[in-house]
GUTIFI-105099 format. One line per field, with one value per residue (C-alpha): x, y, z; residue number from 1; residue in three letters. Coordinates in nm, 2 decimals. Example, Ala and Ser with C-alpha at 12.3 -4.5 7.8 and 13.67 -1.06 7.14 Angstrom:
BEGIN
east: (1.23 | 1.37)
north: (-0.45 | -0.11)
up: (0.78 | 0.71)
n: (1 | 2)
res: (ALA | SER)
***
This chain:
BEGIN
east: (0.22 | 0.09 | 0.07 | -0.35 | -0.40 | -0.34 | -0.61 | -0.90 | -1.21 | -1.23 | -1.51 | -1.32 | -1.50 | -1.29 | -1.01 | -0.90 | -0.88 | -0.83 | -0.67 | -0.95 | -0.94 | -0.71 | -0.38 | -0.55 | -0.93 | -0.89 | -1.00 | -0.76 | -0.82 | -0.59 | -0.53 | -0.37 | -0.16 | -0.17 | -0.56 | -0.67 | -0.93 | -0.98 | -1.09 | -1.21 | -1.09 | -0.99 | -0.63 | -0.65 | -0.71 | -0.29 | -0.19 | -0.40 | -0.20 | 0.14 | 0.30 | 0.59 | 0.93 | 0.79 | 0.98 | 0.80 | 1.07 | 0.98 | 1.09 | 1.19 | 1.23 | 1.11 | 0.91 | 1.06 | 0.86 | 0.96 | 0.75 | 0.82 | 0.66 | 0.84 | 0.90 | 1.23 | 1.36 | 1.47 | 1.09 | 0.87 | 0.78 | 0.59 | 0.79 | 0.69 | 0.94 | 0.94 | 1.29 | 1.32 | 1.65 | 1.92 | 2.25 | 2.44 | 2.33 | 2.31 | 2.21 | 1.91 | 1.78 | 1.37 | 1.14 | 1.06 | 0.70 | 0.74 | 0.61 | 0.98 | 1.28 | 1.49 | 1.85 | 2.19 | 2.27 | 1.91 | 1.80 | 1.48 | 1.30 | 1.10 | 0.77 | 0.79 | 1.13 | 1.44 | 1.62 | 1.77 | 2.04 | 2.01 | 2.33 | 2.25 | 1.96 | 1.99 | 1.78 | 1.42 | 1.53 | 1.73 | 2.01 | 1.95 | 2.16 | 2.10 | 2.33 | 2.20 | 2.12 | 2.10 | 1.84 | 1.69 | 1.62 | 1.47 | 1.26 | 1.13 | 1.05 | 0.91 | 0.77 | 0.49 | 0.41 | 0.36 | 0.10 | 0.01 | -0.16 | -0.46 | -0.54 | -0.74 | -0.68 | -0.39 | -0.20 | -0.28 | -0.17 | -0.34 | -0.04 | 0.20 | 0.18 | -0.06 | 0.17 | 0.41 | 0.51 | 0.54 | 0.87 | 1.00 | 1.35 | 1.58 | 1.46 | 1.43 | 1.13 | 0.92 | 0.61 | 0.52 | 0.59 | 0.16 | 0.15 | 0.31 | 0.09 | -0.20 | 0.08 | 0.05 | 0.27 | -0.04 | 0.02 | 0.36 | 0.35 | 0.05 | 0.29 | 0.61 | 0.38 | 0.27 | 0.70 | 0.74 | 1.04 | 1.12 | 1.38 | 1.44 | 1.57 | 1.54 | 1.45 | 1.34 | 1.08 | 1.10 | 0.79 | 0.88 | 0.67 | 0.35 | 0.46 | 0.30 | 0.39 | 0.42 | 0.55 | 0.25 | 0.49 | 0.63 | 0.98 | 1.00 | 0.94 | 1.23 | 1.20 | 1.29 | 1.60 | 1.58 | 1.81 | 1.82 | 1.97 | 2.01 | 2.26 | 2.39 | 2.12 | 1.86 | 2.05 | 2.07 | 1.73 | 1.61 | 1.84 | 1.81 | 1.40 | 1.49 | 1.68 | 1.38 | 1.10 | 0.97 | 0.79 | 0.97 | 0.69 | 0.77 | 0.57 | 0.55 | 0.60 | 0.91 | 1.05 | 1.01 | 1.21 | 1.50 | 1.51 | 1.51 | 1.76 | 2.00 | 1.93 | 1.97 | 2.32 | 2.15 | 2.19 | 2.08 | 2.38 | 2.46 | 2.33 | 2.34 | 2.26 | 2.02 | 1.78 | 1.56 | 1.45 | 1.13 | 0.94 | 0.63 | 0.47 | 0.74 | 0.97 | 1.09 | 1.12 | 1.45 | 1.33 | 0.98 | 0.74 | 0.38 | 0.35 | 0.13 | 0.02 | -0.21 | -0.40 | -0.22 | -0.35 | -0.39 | -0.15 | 0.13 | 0.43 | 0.33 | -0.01 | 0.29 | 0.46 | 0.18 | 0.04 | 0.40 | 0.40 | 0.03 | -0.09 | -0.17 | -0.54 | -0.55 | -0.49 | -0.71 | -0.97 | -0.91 | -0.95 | -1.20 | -1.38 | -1.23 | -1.39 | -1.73 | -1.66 | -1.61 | -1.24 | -1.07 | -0.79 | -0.43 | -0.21 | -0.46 | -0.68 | -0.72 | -0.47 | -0.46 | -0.24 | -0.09 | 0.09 | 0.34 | 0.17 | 0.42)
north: (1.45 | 1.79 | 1.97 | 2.04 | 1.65 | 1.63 | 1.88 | 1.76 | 1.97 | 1.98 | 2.16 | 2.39 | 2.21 | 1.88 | 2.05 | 2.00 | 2.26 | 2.13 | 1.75 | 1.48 | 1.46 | 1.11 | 1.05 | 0.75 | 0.82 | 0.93 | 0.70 | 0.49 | 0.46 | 0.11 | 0.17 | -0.14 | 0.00 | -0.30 | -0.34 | -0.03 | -0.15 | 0.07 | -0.08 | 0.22 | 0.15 | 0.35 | 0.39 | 0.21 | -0.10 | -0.04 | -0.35 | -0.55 | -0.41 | -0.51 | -0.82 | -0.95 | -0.89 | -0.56 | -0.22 | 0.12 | 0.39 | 0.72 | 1.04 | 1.20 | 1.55 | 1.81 | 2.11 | 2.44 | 2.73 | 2.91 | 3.19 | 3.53 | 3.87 | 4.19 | 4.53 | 4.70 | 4.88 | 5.22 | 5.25 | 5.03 | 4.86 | 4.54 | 4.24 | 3.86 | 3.61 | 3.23 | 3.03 | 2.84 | 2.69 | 2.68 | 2.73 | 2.68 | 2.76 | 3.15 | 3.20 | 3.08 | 3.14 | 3.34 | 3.46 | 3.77 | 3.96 | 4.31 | 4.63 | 4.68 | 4.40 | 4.51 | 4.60 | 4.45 | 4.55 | 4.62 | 4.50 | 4.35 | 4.31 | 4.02 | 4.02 | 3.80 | 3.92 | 3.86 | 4.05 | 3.96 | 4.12 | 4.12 | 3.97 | 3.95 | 3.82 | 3.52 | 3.45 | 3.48 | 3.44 | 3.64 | 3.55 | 3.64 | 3.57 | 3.61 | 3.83 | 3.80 | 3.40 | 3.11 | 3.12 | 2.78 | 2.93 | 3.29 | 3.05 | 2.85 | 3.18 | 3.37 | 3.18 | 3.01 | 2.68 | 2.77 | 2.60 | 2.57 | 2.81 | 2.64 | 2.66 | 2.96 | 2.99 | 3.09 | 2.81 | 2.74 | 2.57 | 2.22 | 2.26 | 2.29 | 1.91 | 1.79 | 1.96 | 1.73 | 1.37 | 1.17 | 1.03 | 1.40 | 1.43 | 1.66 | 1.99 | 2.20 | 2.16 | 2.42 | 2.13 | 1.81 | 1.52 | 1.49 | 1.09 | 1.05 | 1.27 | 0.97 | 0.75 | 0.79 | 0.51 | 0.28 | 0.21 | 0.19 | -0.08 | -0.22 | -0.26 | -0.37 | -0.67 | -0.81 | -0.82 | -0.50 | -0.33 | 0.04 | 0.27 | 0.62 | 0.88 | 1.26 | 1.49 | 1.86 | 1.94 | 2.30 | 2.59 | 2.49 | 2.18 | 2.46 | 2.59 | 2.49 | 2.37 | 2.68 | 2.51 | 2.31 | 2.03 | 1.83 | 1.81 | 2.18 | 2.20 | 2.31 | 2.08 | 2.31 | 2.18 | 1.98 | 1.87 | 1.46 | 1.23 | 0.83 | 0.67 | 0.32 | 0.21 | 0.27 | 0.12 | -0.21 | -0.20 | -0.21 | -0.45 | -0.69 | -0.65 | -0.74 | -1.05 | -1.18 | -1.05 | -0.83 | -0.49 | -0.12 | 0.06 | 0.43 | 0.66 | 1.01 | 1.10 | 1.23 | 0.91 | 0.80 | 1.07 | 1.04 | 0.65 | 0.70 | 0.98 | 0.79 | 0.52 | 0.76 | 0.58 | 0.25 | 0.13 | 0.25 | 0.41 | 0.63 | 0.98 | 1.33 | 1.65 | 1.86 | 1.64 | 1.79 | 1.46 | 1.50 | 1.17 | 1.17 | 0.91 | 0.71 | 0.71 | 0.38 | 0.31 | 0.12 | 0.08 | 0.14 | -0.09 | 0.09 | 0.41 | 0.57 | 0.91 | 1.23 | 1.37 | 1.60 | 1.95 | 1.94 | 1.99 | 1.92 | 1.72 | 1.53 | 1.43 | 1.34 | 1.14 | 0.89 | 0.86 | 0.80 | 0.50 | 0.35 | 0.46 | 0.78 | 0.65 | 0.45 | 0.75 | 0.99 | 0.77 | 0.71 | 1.08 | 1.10 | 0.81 | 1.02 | 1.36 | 1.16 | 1.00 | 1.31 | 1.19 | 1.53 | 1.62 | 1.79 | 1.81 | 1.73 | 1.56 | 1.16 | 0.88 | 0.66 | 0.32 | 0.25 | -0.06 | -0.02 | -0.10 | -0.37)
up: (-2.27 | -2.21 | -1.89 | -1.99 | -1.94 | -1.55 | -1.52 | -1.32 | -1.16 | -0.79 | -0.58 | -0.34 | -0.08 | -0.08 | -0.01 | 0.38 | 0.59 | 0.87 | 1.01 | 1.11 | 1.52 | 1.51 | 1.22 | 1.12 | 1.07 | 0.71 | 0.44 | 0.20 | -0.20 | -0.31 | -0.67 | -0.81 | -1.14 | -1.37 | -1.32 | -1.25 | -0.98 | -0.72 | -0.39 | -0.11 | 0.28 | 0.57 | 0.66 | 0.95 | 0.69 | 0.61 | 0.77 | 0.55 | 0.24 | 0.39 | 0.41 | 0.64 | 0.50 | 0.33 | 0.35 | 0.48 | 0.33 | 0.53 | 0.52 | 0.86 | 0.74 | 0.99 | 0.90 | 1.05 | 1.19 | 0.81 | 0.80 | 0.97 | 0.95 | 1.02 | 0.89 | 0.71 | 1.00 | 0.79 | 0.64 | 0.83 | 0.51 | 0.57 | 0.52 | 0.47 | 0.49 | 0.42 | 0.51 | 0.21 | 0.30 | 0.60 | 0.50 | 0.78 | 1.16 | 1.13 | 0.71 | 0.51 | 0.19 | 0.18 | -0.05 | 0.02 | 0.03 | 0.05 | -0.14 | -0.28 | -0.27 | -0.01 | -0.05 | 0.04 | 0.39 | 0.49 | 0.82 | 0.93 | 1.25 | 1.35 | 1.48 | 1.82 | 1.84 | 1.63 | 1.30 | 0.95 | 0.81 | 0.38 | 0.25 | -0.13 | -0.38 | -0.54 | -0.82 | -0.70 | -0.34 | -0.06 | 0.16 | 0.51 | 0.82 | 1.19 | 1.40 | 1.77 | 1.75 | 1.55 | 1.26 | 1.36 | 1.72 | 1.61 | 1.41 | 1.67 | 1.89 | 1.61 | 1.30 | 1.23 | 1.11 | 0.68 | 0.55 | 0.24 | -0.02 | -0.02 | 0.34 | 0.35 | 0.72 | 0.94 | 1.16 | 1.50 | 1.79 | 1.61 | 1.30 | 1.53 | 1.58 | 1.30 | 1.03 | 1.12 | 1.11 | 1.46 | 1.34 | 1.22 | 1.33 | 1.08 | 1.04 | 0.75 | 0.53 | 0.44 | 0.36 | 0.50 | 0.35 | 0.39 | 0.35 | 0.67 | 0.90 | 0.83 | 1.07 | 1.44 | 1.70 | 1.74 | 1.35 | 1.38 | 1.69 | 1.46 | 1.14 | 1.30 | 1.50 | 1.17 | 1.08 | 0.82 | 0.86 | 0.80 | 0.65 | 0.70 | 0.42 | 0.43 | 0.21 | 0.27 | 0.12 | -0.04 | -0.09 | -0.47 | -0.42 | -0.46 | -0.78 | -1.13 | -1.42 | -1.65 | -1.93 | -2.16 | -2.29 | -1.98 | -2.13 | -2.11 | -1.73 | -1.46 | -1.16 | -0.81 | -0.63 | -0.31 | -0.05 | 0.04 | 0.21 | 0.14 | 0.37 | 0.35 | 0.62 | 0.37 | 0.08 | 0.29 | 0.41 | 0.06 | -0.08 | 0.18 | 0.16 | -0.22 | -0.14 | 0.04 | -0.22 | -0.01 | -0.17 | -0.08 | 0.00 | -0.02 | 0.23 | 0.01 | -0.31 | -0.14 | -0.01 | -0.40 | -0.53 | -0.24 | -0.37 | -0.74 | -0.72 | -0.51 | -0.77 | -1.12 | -1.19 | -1.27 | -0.91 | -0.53 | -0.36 | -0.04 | -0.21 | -0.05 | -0.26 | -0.42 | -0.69 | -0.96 | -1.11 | -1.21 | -1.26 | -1.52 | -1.72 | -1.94 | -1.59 | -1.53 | -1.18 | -1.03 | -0.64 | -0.52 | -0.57 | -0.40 | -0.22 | 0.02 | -0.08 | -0.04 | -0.31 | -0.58 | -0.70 | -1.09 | -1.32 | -1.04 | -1.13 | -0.80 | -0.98 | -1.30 | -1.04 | -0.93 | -1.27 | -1.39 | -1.08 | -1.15 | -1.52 | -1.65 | -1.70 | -1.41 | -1.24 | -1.37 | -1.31 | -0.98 | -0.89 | -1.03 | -0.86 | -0.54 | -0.70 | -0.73 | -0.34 | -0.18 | -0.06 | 0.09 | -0.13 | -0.06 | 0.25 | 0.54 | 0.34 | 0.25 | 0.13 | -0.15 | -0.16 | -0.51 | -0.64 | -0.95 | -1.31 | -1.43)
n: (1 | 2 | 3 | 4 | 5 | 6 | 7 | 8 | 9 | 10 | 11 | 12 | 13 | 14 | 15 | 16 | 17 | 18 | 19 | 20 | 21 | 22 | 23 | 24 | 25 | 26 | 27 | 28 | 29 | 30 | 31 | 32 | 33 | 34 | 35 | 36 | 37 | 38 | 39 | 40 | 41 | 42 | 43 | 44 | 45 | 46 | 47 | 48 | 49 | 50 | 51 | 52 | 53 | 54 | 55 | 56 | 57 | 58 | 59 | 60 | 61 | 62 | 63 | 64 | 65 | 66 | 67 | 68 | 69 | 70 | 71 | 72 | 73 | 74 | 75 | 76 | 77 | 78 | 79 | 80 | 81 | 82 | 83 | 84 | 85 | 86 | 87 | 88 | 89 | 90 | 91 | 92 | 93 | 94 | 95 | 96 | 97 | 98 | 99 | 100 | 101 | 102 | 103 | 104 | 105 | 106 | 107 | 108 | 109 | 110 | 111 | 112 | 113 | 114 | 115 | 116 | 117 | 118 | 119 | 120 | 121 | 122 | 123 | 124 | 125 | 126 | 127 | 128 | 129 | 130 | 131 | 132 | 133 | 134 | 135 | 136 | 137 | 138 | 139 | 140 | 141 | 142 | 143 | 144 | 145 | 146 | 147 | 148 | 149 | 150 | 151 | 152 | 153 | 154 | 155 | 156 | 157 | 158 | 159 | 160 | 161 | 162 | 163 | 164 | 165 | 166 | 167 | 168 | 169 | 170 | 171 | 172 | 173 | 174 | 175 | 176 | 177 | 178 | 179 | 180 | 181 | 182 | 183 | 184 | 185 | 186 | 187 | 188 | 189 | 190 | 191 | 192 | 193 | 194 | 195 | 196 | 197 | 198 | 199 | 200 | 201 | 202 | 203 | 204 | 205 | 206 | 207 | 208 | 209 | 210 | 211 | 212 | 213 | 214 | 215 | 216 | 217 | 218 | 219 | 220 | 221 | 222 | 223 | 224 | 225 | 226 | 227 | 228 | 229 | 230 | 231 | 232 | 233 | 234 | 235 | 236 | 237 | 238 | 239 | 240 | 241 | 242 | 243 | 244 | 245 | 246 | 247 | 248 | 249 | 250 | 251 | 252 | 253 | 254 | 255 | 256 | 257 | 258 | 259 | 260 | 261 | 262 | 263 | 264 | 265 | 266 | 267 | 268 | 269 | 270 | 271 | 272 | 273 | 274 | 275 | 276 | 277 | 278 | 279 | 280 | 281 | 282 | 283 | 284 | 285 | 286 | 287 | 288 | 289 | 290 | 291 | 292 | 293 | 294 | 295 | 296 | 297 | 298 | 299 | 300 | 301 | 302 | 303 | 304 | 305 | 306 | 307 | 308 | 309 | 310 | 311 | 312 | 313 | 314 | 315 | 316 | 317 | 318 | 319 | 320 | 321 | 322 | 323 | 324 | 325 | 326 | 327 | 328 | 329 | 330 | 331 | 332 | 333 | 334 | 335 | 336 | 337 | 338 | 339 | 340 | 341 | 342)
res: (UNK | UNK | UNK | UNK | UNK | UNK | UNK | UNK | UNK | UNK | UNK | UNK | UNK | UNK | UNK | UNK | UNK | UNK | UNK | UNK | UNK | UNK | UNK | UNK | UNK | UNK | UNK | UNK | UNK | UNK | UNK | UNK | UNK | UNK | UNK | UNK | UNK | UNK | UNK | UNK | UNK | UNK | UNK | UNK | UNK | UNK | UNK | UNK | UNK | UNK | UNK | UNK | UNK | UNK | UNK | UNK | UNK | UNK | UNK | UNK | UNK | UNK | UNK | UNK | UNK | UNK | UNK | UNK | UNK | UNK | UNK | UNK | UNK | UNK | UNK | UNK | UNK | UNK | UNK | UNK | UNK | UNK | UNK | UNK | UNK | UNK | UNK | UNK | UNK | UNK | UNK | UNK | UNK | UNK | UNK | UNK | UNK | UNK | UNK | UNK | UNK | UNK | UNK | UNK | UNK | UNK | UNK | UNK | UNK | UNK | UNK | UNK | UNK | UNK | UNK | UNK | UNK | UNK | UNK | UNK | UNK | UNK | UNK | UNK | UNK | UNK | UNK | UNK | UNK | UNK | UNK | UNK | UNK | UNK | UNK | UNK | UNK | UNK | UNK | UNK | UNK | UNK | UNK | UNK | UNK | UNK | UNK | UNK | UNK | UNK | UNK | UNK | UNK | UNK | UNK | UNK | UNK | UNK | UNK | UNK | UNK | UNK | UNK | UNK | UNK | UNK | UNK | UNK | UNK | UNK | UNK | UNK | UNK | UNK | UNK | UNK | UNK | UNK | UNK | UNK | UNK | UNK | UNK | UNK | UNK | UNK | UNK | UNK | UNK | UNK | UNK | UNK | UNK | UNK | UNK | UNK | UNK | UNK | UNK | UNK | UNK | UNK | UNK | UNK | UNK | UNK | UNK | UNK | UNK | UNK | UNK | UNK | UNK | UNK | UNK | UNK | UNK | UNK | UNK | UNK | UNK | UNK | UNK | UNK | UNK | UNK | UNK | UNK | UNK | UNK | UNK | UNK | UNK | UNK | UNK | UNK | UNK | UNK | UNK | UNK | UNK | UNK | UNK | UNK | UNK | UNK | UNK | UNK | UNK | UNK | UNK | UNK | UNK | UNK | UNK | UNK | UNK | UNK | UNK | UNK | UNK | UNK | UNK | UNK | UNK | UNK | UNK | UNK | UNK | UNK | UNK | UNK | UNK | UNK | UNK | UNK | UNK | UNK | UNK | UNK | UNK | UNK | UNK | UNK | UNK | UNK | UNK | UNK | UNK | UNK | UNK | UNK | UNK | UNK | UNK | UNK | UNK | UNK | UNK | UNK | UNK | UNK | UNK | UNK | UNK | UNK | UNK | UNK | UNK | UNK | UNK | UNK | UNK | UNK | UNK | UNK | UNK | UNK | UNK | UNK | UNK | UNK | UNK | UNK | UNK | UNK | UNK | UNK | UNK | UNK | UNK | UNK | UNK | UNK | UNK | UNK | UNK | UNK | UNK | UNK | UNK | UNK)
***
């Protein structure tokens, strides 16, 4: 397939700017792959989708305060910064905004407070590493929350919660993983009454999530790298909801990736690493059997994914039925529920 095919025209007004007052007052589009019927619901209709003996597979990665302003501290130069990845406690990995690329060696400074020593350029990003303090913590004094690209807007006090998921607990994304920010603990008491269980895997999502597909044949795209974690809990969880025939229910097109990766060899093991596996139509899928997800921007390979999961057509006509519905689309916008198309 060609990259041109996931195109789709959406009115910049669909696209969120801002969350909905509560988690759960977006609305809900079930897609069911093999029929293609499309059903429209509100989120807090979830429970009706789920059975007992289900699996909700969520990712608990935490987004990090990533981006900094600052100024090179020989020439004043304006600086931008966005933490793409921690390395260890005091070194991380940025891209780098500034009128010239600084140098090895160069220093920094902070606005809010803080510096960042150069190390050496790697690729298309920097090494950086914090003298005075651990990078987490200038972070958390100085960054802000980085929201997307197409949130015209700077963050707020609001992202500083809503950009994140109430179960977040291992920091270092640079995005959410968006499907989970519809879930707030009345849903989760709500879910576990009615006897779903959940798992937990981590995987941080990277700025690289943004980027387009440049190539037009899919075959010819390079998927970013990203960081996950599947441990043996996980691998259980899902086995044992297999043994019962129970669904796995991945929360994110995240949580689908973390699984399938673990799951490349031909069976789900205990993974941790970077992944690059990037699912689009002809994928056959080894462990999920729905997901819960946001809306995609076209031409993304997260808009690949889900059509991979449900039917290229299906798809495609299901956004545009959201197009036509006026569903808000993208990170703080509406959710859909998909099954797999057998």
């Amino acid at each position: 397939m060609q990259r041109s095919d996931f195109n789709f025209e959406l009115p910049d007004s669909l696209i969120a700017q801002f969350p909905l007052a509560g988690r759960g007052d977006s609305r809900l589009l079930e897609l069911e792959g093999s029929s293609g019927q499309i059903r429209d619901r509100r989120f807090y209709d979830l429970p009706e989708l789920l059975n007992a003996g289900d699996l909700l597979v969520f990712n608990d990665t935490r987004v990090i305060p990533a981006r900094l302003y600052g100024h090179k501290a020989v020439t004043g130069g304006r600086v931008e910064l966005l933490i793409e990845r921690l390395l260890d406690p005091q070194r991380g990995l940025a891209h780098v905004k500034a009128s010239k690329s600084p140098r090895p060696g160069s220093l920094i400074l902070v606005e809010g407070g803080g510096s960042l020593e150069v190390v050496v350029r790697r690729g298309t990003l920097f090494e950086l590493v914090s003298r005075e303090t651990d990078l987490l913590s200038l972070m958390n004094q100085s960054g802000h929350i980085p929201l997307p690209p197409y949130i015209s807007r700077a963050d707020t006090e609001l992202d500083l919660e809503r950009y994140q998921t109430v179960y977040a607990r291992r920091p270092g994304a640079v995005a959410a993983p968006t499907a989970g920010l519809h879930f707030d603990q009345p849903m989760l008491d709500r879910l576990a009454a009615k006897g779903v269980a959940t798992a937990r895997v981590t995987l941080h999502v990277g700025a690289g999530t943004f980027q387009p597909v440049r190539t037009e044949r899919l075959e010819e795209h390079v998927m970013h790298s990203e960081y996950l974690e599947v441990n043996e809990d996980a691998c259980t969880s899902v086995q044992r909801t297999r043994a019962i025939g129970g669904r796995v229910v991945a929360v994110g097109t995240t949580s689908v990736r973390s699984l399938e990766s673990a799951a490349a060899g031909g069976e789900l093991r205990p993974f941790s690493g970077d992944t690059r596996l990037f699912i689009h139509p002809g994928y056959k899928f080894r462990c999920v059997d729905a997901m819960i997800t946001n809306f995609h921007l076209p031409e993304s390979t997260l808009l690949m994914l889900v059509s991979a999961f449900s039917g290229y057509a299906q798809v495609m006509g299901a956004y545009r039925h959201a197009v036509a519905e006026q569903y808000r689309f993208f990170s703080y916008g509406d959710a859909m529920f998909l099954t797999l198309r057998r």
